[in-house]
N, C-alpha and C positions, 0 to 999 in steps of 0.2 A: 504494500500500500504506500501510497505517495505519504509527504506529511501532512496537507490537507485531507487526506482522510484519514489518519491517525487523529487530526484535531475533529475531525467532524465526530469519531468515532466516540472521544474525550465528551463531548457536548452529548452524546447519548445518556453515556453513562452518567453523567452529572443530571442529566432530567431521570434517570432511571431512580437517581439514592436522593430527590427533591434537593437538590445543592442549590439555593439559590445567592443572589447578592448578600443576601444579610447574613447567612453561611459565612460566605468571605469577610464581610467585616469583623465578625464573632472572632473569626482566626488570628488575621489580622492587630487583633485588637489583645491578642497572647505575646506577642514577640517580645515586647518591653521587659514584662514578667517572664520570660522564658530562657530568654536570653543568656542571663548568669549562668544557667544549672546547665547549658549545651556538652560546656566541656569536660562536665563530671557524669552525664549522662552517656556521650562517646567513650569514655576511657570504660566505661562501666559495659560499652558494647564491645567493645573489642577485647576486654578482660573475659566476658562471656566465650568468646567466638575461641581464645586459647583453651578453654577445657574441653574444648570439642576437634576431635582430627581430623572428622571428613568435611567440618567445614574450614578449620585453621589450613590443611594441606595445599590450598588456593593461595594463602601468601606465602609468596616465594621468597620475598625481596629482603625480611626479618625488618627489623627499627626501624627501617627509613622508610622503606613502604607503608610500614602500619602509620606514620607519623603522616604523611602522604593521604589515606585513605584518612584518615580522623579528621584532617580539614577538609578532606571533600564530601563526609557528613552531616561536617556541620555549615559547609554553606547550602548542602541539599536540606537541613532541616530550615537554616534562615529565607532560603528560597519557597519551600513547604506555607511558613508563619506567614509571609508578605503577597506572595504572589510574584507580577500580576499568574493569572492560571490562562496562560494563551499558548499558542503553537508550541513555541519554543521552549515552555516548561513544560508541552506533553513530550516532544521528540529528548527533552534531557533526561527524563523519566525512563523512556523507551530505552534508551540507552544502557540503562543500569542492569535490563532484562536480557538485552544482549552480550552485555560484555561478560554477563552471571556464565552463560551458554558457551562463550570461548573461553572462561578460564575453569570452567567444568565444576562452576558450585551449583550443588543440587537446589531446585526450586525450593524446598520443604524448605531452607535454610534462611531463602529470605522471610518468609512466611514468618516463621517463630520469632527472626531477627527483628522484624519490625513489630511482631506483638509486644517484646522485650521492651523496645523502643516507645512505642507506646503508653505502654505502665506507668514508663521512666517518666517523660511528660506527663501522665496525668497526674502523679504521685506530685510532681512538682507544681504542679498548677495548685493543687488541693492545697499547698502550704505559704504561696505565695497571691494566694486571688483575694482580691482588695476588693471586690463588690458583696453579693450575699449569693446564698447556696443555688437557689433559684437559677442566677444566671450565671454560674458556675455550672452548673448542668447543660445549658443551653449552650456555652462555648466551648463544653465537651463534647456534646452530638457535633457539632460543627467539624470539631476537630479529625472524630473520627469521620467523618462521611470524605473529608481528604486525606487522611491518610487510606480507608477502605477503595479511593479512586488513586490515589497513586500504585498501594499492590495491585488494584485490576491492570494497570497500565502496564504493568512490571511482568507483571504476570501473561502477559498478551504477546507482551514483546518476547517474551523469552520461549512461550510455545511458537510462538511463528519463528522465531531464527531455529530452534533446535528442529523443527520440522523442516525446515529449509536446506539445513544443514546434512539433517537425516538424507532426505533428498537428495543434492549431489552427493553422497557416500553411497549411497543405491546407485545411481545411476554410473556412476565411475564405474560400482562391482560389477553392474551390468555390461557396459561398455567391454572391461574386460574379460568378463564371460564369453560373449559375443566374437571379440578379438578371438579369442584363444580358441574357440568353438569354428571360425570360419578359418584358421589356421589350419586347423587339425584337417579339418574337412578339405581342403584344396590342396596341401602341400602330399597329399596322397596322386591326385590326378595331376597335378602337374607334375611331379617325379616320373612318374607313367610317361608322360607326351617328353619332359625331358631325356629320359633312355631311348625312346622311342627316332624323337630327332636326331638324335647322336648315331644312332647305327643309321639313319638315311643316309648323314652326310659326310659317315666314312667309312661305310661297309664298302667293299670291291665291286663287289657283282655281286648284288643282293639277286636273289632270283624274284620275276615277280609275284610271284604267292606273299615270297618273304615281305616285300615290300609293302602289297596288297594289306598284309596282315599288322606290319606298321601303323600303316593310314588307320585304317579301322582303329587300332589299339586308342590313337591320337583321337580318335572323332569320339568315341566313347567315351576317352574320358571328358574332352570340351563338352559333350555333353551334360556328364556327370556333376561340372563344375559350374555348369550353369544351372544346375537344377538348386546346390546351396544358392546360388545368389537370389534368385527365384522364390523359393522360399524365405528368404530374408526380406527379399521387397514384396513378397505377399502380405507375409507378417504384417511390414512397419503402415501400409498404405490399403488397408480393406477397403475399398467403398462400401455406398450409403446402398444395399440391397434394393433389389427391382422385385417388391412381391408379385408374383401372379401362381395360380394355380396348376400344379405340378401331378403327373403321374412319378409318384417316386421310386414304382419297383425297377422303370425302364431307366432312370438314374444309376442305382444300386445296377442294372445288370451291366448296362456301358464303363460302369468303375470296375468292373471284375475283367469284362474284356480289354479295358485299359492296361489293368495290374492281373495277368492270368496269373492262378494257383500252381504251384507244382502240382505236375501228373499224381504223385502221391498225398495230395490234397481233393479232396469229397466235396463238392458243394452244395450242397440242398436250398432249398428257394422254400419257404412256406409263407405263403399271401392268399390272404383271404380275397375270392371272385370281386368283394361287393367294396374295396377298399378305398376310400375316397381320395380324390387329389389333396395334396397339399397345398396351403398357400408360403411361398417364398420364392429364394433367387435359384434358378437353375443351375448356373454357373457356379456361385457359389458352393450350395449342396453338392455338387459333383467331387469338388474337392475335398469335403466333409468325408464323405465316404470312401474316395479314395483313399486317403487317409489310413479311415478303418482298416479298410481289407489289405493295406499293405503292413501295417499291426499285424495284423493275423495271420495273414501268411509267415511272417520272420517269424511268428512265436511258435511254426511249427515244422523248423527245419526236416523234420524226420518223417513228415506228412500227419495228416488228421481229418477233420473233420469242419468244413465252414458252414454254417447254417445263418443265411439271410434271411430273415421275417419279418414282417411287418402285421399292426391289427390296428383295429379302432379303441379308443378310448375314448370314452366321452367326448367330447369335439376336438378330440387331437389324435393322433397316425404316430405310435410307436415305431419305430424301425431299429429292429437288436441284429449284431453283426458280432457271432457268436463263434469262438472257435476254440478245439481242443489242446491247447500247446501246453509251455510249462507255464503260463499263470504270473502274476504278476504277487511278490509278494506282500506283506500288509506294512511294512512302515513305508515302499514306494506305491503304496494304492493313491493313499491325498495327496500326493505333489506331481504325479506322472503328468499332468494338466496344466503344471506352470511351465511358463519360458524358460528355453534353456536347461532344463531338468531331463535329464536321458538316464536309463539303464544302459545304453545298447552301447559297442564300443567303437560301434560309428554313429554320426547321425548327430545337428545340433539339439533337439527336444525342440523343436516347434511345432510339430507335426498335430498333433495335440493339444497344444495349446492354439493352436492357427483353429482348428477346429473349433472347440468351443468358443471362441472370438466370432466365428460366422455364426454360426448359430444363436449368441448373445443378440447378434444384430440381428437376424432372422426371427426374433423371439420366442428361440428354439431354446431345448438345452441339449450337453449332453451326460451320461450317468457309467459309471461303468461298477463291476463287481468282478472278482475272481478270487479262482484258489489254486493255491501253488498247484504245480503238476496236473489241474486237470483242464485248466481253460480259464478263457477272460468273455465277458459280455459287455458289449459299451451300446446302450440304450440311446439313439436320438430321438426326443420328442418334439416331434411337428406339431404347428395347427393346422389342421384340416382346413379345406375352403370353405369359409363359412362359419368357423369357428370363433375369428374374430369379435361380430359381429356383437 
């Protein structure tokens, strides 16, 4: 947020805890009387903060830094007393919640720090207020409803940097995941076409089979290497789905003709005659399932058994893409669906996650179950045409 809306956000919250002008004069109208007690009130904060490690651990600097921080509380409490409460004393505020986040003091700390603080003031007010109790009360609500808007501010600023912060350290990880994931995946095919090119262009007299047999190896893999990139700019750039109404068993069959099973692979079709179109994207779906059925195939190197089906459900079209392999097992069942999470010892983990991503936008899901050694079922549910409605 700019600092116009930091300040606009300030002006909320001050109509939220009824802070109005006579609030600030109330405050205002402490400084005189508050004054003297600041510096016996800081030494008394920072005497606290030494009996404590996880939050003493933050100063690094020993005497001169502490000596350092005790005048920059007490011109944030004389700024507190006086005012004025505009832009520039919410963005110094803001500040304090940031700087908490880079030097790694936990939020809890200022919390209790400033109840500490608080006490401290009112203790002192109680023994120096020269009017009567009445409005001694009144310039204590006052009090607190600025201090309770400087922790919100404090507090505000310091969840928004640490989530910001969270944020590029994810997204680096990610980055490097990503890096390391399209490495792995390309310096396999290009090693290929590089051997490949090296005997074209100093073999003697390759015969041409040999040669023949080169090219090809080279076209495979540029293939192969195109297909990571492909799936990475699937991924990052889905578009905005074109629903219409779909026959989805002739989908599922064209993904199987796409991706044929090994000969020692079985495949059963079970669809109900009366099965209704779906509403979504064609294209999209297509690659949903292909997907699947390429799952299912690698989970059963040694052959099995694939069974595609599909039924009605109350106004939505099941379709399970079910097969017998070894199973997926249960601490990789919840994550097999995030980016970048693979079992396999190829492969970046998109495949699955790109999936449920279409589907999300289709306002599909997908579901899966399985048990080690006997098979995985990954359930897509459709809406039907008509289902919307």
């Amino acid at each position: 947020m700019t600092q116009d809306d930091w300040f606009r956000r300030y002006q909320d919250l001050q109509q939220y805890v009824g802070w109005t002008d006579d609030d600030a004069r109330n405050v205002k109208s402490l400084a005189g009387c508050l004054d003297p007690h600041l510096n016996p009130l800081v030494d008394d904060f920072y005497a606290e903060i030494e009996r404590h490690p996880a939050a003493r651990k933050v100063i690094t600097g020993g005497l001169e830094q502490i000596a350092r921080l005790k005048g920059s509380l007490v011109r944030w409490v004389r700024e507190l007393l006086s005012g004025p409460y505009d832009a520039g004393y919410v963005e110094r505020r803001l500040r304090v919640g940031r700087r908490h986040v880079e030097i790694g003091l936990d939020q809890v700390y200022t919390n209790v720090a400033l109840s500490r603080l608080r006490s401290g003031l009112v203790a002192a007010l109680g023994g120096v207020w020269p009017g009567d109790r009445a409005g001694l009360v009144i310039a204590i609500q006052s009090l607190n409803k600025l201090l309770d808007l400087d922790l919100a501010l404090i507090e505000d600023a310091y969840q928004a940097e640490y989530v910001a912060r969270q944020q590029r350290v994810e997204r680096m990880a990610a980055i490097g995941q990503v890096g390391g994931g399209v490495a792995h995946e390309l310096r396999n095919p290009l090693n290929v076409i590089k051997t490949s090119v090296y005997f074209l262009l100093n073999a003697r007299t390759p015969t041409p089979e040999k040669r023949a047999e080169h090219l090809q190896r080279i076209e495979r893999h540029v293939l192969l290497a195109d297909g990571v990139i492909t799936a990475l700019s699937d991924f990052a750039r889905m578009p905005v789905p074109d629903l219409k109404p779909i026959a989805v068993r002739r989908l599922v069959e064209e993904a199987v003709e796409a991706n044929p099973p090994l000969d020692t692979i079985r495949v059963i079709y079970d669809w109900p005659a009366d099965l209704p179109p779906v509403l979504a994207d064609a294209n999209q779906l297509r690659i949903v399932f292909a997907n699947l059925i390429r799952n299912a195939r690698e989970a059963m190197p040694q052959g099995g058994t694939l069974t595609l089906a599909g039924r009605g459900v109350d106004r939505r079209v099941e379709v399970t893409v079910a097969d017998t392999g070894v199973g997926i097992p249960a601490e990789h069942l919840l994550r097999i669906m995030e980016p970048l999470y693979t079992t396999k010892a190829r492969g970046l983990g998109l495949g699955l996650a790109l999936s449920r991503a279409i589907l999300e936008k289709n306002m599909s899901s997908l579901h899966v179950t399985s048990q080690p050694g006997a098979g995985t079922t990954f359930t897509v549910r459709l809406n039907a045409d008509g289902g919307m409605e």
